[in-house]
C-alpha positions as CSV (number, residue, x, y, z in Angstrom):
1,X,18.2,8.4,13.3
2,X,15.9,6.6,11.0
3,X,14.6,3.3,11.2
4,X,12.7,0.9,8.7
5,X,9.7,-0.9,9.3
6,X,8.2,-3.4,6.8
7,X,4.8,-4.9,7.9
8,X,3.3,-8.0,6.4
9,X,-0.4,-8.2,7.1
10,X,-1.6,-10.8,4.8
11,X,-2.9,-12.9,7.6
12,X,-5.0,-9.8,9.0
13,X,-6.4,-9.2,5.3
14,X,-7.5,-12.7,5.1
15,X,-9.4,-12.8,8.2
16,X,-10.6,-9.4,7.4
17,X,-14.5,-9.7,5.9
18,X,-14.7,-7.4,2.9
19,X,-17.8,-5.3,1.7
20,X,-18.3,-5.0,-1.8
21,X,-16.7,-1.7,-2.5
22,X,-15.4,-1.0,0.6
23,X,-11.6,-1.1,0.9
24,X,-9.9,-3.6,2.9
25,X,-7.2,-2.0,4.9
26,X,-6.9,1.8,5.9
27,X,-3.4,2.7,6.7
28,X,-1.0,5.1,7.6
29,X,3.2,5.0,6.7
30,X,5.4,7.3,8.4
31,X,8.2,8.3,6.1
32,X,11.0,5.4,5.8
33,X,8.5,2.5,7.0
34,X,7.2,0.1,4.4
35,X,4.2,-2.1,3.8
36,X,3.7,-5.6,1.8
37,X,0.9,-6.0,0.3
38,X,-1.3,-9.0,0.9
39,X,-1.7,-10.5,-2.0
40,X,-5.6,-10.5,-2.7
41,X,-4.9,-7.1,-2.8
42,X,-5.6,-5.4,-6.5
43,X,-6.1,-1.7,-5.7
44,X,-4.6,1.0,-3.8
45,X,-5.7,4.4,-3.4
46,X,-3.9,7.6,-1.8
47,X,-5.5,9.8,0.4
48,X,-3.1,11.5,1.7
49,X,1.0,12.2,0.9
50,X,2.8,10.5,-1.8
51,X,3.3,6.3,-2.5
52,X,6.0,5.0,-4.0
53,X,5.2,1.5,-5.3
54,X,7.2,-1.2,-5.8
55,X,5.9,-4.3,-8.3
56,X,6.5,-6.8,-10.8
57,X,10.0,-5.2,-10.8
58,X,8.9,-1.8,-11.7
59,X,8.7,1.9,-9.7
60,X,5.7,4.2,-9.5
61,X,5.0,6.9,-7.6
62,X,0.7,7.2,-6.5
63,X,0.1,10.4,-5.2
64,X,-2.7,12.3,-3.3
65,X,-6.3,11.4,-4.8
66,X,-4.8,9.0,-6.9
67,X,-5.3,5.4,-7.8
68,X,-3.4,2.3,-8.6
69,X,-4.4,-1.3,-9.7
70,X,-1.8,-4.1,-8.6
71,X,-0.7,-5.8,-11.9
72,X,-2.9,-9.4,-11.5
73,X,0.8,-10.8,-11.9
74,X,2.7,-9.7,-9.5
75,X,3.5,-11.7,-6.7
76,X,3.4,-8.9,-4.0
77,X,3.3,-5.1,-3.9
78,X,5.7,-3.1,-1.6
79,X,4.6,0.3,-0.6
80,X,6.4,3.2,1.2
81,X,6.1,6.7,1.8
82,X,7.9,9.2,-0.4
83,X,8.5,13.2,0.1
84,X,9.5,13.1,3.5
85,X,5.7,13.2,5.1
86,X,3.3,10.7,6.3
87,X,0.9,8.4,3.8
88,X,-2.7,7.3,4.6
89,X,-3.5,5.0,1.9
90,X,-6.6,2.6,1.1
91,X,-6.1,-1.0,-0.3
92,X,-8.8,-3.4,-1.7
């Protein structure tokens, strides 16, 4: 049985102090959960499984070692994990 989680953390980012270069947020998705973005975010970066990335009404998939920068006008970002395995991911 799967379940779906979608977690909305833009209160946590916000009180989060940020180093310049230094990402945000370091998470992990297990496959069928999802993640919202807070919106200050602009960059995400895979370390680890696959992304699919949902935003300003279009699809990509981010995958291992890859990066992706948040189009500036979209309202939010939704994130999941794709291929069945877990994704650690980076956010700044």
């Amino acid at each position: 049985m799967s379940s779906s989680i979608c977690l909305d953390l833009e209160d946590f980012a916000r009180a989060t102090p940020r180093n310049e270069g230094a990402p945000s947020l370091r998470l992990t998705l297990l496959y069928g959960e999802a993640f919202r973005l807070p919106r200050p975010s602009r960059r995400l970066h895979v370390v680890a499984g696959s992304a699919w990335v949902s935003a300003d009404g279009k699809d990509y998939i981010v995958g291992r070692g890859e990066s992706f920068q948040i189009p500036r006008s979209s309202y939010c970002a939704v994130i999941s994990a794709t291929g069945g395995e877990a994704l650690f991911f980076e956010v700044a």
